[in-house]
C-alpha positions, 0 to 999 in steps of 0.5 A, a space after each residue: 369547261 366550254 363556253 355556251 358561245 363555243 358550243 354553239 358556234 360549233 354548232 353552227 359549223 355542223 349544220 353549215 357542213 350539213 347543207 
């Protein structure tokens, strides 16, 4: 299973990559 914190880390990334 994956951790909150790891989901949103990638998260993060995506958007980072967005911009």
């Amino acid at each position: 299973m994956v951790s909150l914190h790891h989901i949103a880390i990638k998260v993060c990334c995506d958007i980072f990559q967005l911009t």
